[in-house]
C-alpha positions as CSV (number, residue, x, y, z in Angstrom):
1,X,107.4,133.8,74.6
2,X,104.7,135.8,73.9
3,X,102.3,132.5,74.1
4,X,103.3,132.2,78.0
5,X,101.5,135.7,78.5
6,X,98.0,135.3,76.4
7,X,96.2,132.9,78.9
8,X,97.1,134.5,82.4
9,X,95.6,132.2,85.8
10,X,96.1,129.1,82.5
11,X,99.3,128.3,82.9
12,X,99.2,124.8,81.5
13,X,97.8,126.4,78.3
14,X,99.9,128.8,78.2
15,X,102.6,126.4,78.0
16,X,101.2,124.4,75.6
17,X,101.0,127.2,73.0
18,X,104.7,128.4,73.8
19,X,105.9,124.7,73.3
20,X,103.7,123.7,70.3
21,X,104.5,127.0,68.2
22,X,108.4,126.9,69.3
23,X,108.4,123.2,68.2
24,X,107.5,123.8,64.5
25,X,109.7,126.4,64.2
26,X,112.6,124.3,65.8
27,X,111.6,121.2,63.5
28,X,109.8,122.5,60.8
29,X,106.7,120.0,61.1
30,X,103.8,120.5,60.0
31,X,100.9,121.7,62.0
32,X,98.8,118.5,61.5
33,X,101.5,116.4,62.3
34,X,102.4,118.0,65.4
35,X,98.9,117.9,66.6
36,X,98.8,114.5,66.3
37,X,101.9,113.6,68.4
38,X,101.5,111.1,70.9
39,X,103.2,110.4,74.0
40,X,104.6,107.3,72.5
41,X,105.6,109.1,69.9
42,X,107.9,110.8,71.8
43,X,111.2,108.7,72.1
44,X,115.0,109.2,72.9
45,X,116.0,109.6,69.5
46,X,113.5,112.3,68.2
47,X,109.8,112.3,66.9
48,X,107.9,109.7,65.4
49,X,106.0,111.2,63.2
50,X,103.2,108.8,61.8
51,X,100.7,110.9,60.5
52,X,102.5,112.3,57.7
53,X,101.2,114.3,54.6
54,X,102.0,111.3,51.9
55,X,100.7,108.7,54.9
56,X,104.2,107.9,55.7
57,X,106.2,107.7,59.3
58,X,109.4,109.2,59.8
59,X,111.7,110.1,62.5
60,X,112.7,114.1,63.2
61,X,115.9,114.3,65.6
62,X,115.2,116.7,67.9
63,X,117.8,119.4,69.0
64,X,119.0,119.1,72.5
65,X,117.3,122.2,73.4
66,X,113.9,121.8,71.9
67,X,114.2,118.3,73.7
68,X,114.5,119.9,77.2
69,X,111.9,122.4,76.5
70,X,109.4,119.5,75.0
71,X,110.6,117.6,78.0
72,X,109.8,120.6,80.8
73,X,106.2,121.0,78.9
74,X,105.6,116.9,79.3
75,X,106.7,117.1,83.0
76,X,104.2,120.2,83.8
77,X,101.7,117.7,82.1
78,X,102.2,115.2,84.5
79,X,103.0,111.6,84.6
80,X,99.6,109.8,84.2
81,X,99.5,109.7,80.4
82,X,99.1,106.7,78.4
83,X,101.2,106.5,75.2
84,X,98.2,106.9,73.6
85,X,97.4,110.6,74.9
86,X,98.3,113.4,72.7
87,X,101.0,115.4,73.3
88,X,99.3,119.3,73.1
89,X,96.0,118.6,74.5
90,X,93.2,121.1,75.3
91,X,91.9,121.6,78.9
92,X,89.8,117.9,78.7
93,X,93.0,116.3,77.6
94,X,91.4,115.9,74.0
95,X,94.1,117.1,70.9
96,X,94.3,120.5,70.1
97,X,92.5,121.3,67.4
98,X,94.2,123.0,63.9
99,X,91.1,126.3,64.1
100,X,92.1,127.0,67.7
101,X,95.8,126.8,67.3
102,X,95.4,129.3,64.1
103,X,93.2,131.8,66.0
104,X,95.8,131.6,68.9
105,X,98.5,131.9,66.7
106,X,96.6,135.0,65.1
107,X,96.4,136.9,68.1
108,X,100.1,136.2,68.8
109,X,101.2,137.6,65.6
110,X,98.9,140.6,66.4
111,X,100.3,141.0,69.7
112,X,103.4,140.9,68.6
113,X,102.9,144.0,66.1
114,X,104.5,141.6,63.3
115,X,104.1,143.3,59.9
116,X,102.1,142.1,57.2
117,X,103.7,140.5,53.8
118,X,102.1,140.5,50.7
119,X,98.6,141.5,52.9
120,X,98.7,139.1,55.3
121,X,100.3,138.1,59.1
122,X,102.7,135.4,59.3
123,X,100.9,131.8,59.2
124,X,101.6,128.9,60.7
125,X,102.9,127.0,57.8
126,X,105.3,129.6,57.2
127,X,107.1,128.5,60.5
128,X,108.2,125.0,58.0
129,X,109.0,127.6,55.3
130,X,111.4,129.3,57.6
131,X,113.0,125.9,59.4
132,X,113.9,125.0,55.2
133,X,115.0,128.1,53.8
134,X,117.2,128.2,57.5
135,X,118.6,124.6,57.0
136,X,119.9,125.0,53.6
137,X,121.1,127.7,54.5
138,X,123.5,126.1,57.0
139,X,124.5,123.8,54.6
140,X,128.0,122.9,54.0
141,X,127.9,124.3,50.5
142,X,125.8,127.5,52.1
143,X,128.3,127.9,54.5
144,X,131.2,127.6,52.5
145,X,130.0,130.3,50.1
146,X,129.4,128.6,47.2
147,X,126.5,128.2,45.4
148,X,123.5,127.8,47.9
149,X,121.3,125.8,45.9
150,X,121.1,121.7,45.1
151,X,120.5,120.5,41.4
152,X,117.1,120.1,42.5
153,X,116.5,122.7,45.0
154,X,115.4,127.0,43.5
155,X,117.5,129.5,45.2
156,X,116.7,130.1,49.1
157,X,115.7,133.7,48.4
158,X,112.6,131.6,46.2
159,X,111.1,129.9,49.5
């Protein structure tokens, strides 16, 4: 990933960029709530997520390999991290911060030549945008080619 090349001689950061940004687009999270993952937060069974928009805690099931990935990322971390420490930390171990992760995530999308929509780059929230319009997609119903939409849900080309 393109994240593993911005901060050459800072590997660690590197990494935590490249696992960060692959995680919302493999879970759909929202930023906030993936910067404030904790190390207790990460269990067997998925994500706790406790820091949720409507101040609600939830559990995302992780896919086996976002799960190794997350799990090679805590490993380079090291082992010396109470539950309590966050999971993408900066270079003083204190949790990334939203500005820094947008700039970064700028200069990716620059790097990476990515067109412009509607005048502007892709943004971070779009990642969640994607993860939803992809999951219905993969619906049964979806799948099945009929109608691709829920009584309650617009038409995926809409998201």
């Amino acid at each position: 990933m393109a994240a593993t090349q911005l901060y050459e001689g800072a590997h660690l950061r590197a990494q935590t960029y490249a696992t960060l940004i692959s995680l919302l687009a493999a879970t759909g999270l929202r930023i906030s709530e993936a910067l404030h993952l904790r190390y207790g937060d990460v269990t067997p069974d998925g994500l706790l997520i406790r820091k949720t928009k409507f101040q609600k805690t939830r559990l995302v099931p992780l896919h086996e390999t976002a799960t190794a990935g997350l799990g090679r990322y805590l490993a380079q971390r090291g082992t010396a991290h109470l539950d309590t420490n966050p999971v993408f930390a900066d270079d003083n171990d204190q949790p990334l911060e939203y500005w820094a992760v947008y700039r970064v995530f700028g200069r990716l999308a620059q790097s990476a030549s990515m067109a412009t929509v509607r005048g502007h780059r892709p943004r971070l929230h779009e990642l969640r945008h994607t993860f939803a319009s992809r999951s219905l997609q993969s619906t049964p119903r979806a799948v099945n080619g009929s109608d691709s939409t829920c009584w309650h849900w617009p038409p995926i080309s809409a998201t």
